[in-house]
N, C-alpha and C positions, 0 to 999 in steps of 0.2 A: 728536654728543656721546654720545648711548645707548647708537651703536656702539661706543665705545670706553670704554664703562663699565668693562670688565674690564680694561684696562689702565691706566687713571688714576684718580685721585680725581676722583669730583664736584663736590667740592665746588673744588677745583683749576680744575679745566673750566670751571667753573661763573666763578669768581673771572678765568681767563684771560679768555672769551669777553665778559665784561662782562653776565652775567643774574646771578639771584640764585635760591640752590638752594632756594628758595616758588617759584618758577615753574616750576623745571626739574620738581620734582615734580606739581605741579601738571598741566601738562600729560600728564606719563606717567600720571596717573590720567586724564585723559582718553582720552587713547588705549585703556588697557586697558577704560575703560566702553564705548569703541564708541560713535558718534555718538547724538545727543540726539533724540530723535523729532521736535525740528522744526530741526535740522539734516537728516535725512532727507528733512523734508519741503521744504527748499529745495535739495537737492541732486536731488527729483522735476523742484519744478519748473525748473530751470535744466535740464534735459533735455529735457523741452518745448519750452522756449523755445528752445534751439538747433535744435532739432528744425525746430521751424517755423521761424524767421527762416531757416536755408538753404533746406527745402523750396521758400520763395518767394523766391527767387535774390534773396536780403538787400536786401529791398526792403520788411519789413516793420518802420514803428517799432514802440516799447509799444502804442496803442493799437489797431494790427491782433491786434496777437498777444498782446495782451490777449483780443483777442473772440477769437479763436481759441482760444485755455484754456475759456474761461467755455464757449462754445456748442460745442465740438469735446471736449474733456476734464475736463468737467465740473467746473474749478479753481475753488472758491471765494476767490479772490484781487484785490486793491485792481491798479488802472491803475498808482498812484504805485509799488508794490512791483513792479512787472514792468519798468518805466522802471529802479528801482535794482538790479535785478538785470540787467538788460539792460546796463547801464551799468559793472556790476563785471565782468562777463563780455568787456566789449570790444566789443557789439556795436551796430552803427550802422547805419540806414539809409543810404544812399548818397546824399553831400548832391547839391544842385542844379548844374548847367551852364546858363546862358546859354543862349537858343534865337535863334535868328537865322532872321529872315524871308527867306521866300525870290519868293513871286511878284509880279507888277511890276503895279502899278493903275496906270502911266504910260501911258496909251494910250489911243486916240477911239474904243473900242468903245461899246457902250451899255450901261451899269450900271443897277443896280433898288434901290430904298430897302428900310433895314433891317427886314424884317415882326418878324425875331424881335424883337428888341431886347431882347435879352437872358433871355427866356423859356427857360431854360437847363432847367424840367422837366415838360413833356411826360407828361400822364394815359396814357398807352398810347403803344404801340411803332408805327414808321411814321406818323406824323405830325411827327416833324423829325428832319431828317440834316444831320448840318455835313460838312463838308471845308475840307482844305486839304494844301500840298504841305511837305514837308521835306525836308533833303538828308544825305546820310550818306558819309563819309567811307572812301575805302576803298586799298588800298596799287595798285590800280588807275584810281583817279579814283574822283567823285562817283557817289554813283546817288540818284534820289529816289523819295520816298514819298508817295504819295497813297491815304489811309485814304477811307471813306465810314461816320460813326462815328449810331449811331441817339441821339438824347437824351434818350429815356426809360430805356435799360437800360446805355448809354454800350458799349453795342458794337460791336467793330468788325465791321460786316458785309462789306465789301469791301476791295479795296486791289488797287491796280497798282505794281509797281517799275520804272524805267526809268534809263536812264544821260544822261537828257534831261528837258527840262520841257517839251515842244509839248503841243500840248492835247491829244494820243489819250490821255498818260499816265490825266488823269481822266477822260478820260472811258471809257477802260474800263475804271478803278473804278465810275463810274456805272453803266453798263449792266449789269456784273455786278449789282452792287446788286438794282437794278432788277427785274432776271429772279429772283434770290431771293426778293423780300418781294412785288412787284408792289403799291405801297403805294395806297390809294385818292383819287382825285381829291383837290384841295387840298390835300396834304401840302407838308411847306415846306422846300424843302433851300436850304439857309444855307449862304454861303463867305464871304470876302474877295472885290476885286474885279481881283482877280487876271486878265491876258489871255485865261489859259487858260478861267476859268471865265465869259466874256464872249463866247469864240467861238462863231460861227453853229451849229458843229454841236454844241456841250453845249448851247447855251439852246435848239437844236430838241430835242434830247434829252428836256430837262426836261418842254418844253410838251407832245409827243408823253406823257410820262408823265403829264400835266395839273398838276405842282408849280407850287406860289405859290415863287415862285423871290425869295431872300431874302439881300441881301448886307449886310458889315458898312460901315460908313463909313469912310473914307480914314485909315488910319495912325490905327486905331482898333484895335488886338487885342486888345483885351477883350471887343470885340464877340463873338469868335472863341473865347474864352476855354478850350470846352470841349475843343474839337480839341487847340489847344495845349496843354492839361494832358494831355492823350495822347500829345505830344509828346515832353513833359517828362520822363514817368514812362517813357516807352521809352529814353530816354536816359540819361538818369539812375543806372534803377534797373538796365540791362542794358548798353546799347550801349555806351559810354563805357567798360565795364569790361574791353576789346576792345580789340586793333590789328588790325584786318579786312586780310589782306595779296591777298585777292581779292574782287571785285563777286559770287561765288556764296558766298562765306564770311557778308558782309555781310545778305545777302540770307535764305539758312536762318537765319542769327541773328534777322532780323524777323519770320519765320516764324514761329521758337520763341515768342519772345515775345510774337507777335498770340494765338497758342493758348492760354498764358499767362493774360494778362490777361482774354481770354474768359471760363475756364474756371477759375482760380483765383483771381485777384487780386478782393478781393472791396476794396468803396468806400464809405466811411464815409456818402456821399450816397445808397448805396442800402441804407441800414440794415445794412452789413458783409455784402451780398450781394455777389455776382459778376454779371457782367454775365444769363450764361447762367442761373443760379438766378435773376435778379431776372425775365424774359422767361417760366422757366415757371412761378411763381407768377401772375404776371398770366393764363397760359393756363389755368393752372389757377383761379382765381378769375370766371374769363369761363366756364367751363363749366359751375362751381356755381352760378351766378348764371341761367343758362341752364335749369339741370335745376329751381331754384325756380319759375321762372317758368310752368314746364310742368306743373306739379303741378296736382293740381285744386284751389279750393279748398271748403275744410271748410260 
C-alpha cells in the first residue's frame, strides 16, 4: 500500500484493504523511527539463538542454548524468553524415535549380578564404563554400533562399527578402550547380558584388565539407561535426519557425531559441560589438589 501512495488515496487503500488510516500511519511512523532499542535487542538475540541451535546440528532445546547465551555471550536473559523466542522463530529440537533393542540374553553363557545398580555418577573418570550394541540402517543393509561410553564425563571413549554383531564387534571397542585409559584394578564395566558380552574372550578381556564386570538384569533397560540415552541423542538429534544410501556414508556420519557430542554437546548432568571440558576440569582440579598438598606448611 506505501508503494502506491502516489497513485491512490489512502485513505481509499486504506478503506479497500480493510485497516483503518490510525494504523496505516501509525506504523509509517514506525518505520521512519527505526527499530526500538529493545526491538534491537531481540532482533541480537534471535541471532544468537539461530546461531547456536544450527551450530549444534539443531539438537539444542531453550535450556542448552539458554546456557550457551548466559556463559558463551554474556546475555542477561530469562530461560522462559529464549523458549518464546525459540518458538516464534520455528525452531525445535528434533523430537524422539523409538530405540529398539538389539542383543539377545537368550543363551547358557554365564552372566554376573548388577554391581552398578544404577550408580549412574561416578567421582572420577575410569571407574565405570557401560556398553552396548545398536543397529543403524543403511541403503546397503544394517551396520552396528558398539560405543564404550566412561560415566563420570559420559564419553565416548571407544567404539567399533561392523555389518554384524559376533562378539569381535565389542570387543574391539574394548580393547581399544583399554589401551587408552588402561583404567586401574576394580573398575566396573557395565552391559546388558547380551551373547556377545558373555563370550569367553570379552569376559577374559575384562578379568585380564582386572574389571568387577557388572551386567544389567534380564529385560531391564533402565539398568543400561546411560548408553541408551546416547543412543537416543545420536539418533534423534543427527542420524534419523538422513537416508544413508551407503554403510561408508552411515559410518563418517557416526563419526561426525561421536566428535560432536565429545567435544560440543555439552549435558545438563554435567552442569552444561561437555563431556571433554568435564574430564579436564577434573584433571585440572587433581593437580591443584596435588601442588596443595606439596606446599610446605606455615
Amino acid at each position: 500500500m506505501h508503494s502506491e501512495r502516489d497513485e491512490h488515496s489512502i485513505v481509499r487503500m486504506c478503506k479497500a484493504l480493510g485497516v483503518t488510516t490510525s494504523g496505516y500511519y501509525a506504523w509509517l511512523k514506525r518505520q521512519e523511527q527505526g527499530e526500538t532499542e529493545k526491538q534491537k535487542q531481540d532482533t541480537h538475540l534471535d541471532k544468537l539463538i539461530i546461531s547456536h541451535f544450527y551450530e549444534n546440528l539443531s539438537t539444542f532445546g531453550s535450556p542448552r542454548i539458554h546456557k550457551k547465551l548466559v556463559t558463551e555471550n554474556n546475555i542477561k536473559v530469562s530461560q522462559k524468553k529464549v523458549a518464546n523466542r525459540m518458538r516464534a522463530l520455528g525452531l525445535y529440537a528434533t523430537p524422539p524415535k523409538k530405540y529398539v533393542h538389539t542383543t539377545d540374553s537368550n543363551h547358557d553363557k554365564r552372566t554376573y549380578p548388577n554391581v552398578l545398580d544404577r550408580n549412574f555418577n561416578p567421582k572420577a573418570p575410569n571407574k565405570v564404563w557401560v556398553t552396548d550394541i545398536t543397529y543403524i540402517h543403511t541403503g546397503e543393509g544394517f551396520i552396528y554400533l558398539n560405543p564404550v561410553i566412561d560415566l563420570f564425563s559420559r564419553r565416548v571413549i571407544s567404539y567399533a562399527i561392523d555389518d554384524n554383531m559376533e562378539h569381535t564387534l565389542p570387543l574391539r571397542a574394548l580393547n581399544e578402550a583399554i589401551a587408552l585409559r588402561n583404567p586401574e584394578e576394580g573398575w566396573i564395566h557395565h552391559s546388558d547380558r547380551g551373547s556377545q558380552y558373555c563370550s569367553n574372550n570379552y569376559i577374559e578381556a575384562l578379568k585380564t584388565a582386572k574389571a568387577t564386570i557388572s551386567m544389567s538384569r534380564k529385560a531391564t533397560p533402565y539398568d543400561n539407561a546411560c548408553v541408551e540415552s546416547f543412543f537416543a541423542s545420536l539418533k534423534k538429534e543427527y542420524l534419523y535426519k538422513f537416508v544413508f544410501p551407503t554403510k561408508a556414508a552411515a559410518v563418517a556420519a557416526v563419526e561426525f557425531y561421536v566428535q560432536f557430542y565429545n567435544r560440543k554437546r555439552i549435558h545438563s548432568t554435567l552442569e552444561y559441560a561437555t563431556p571433554i571440558e568435564c574430564e579436564l576440569a577434573f584433571e585440572k582440579a587433581q593437580r591443584e589438589d596435588a601442588n596443595k598438598k606439596e606446599l610446605p606448611s606455615a
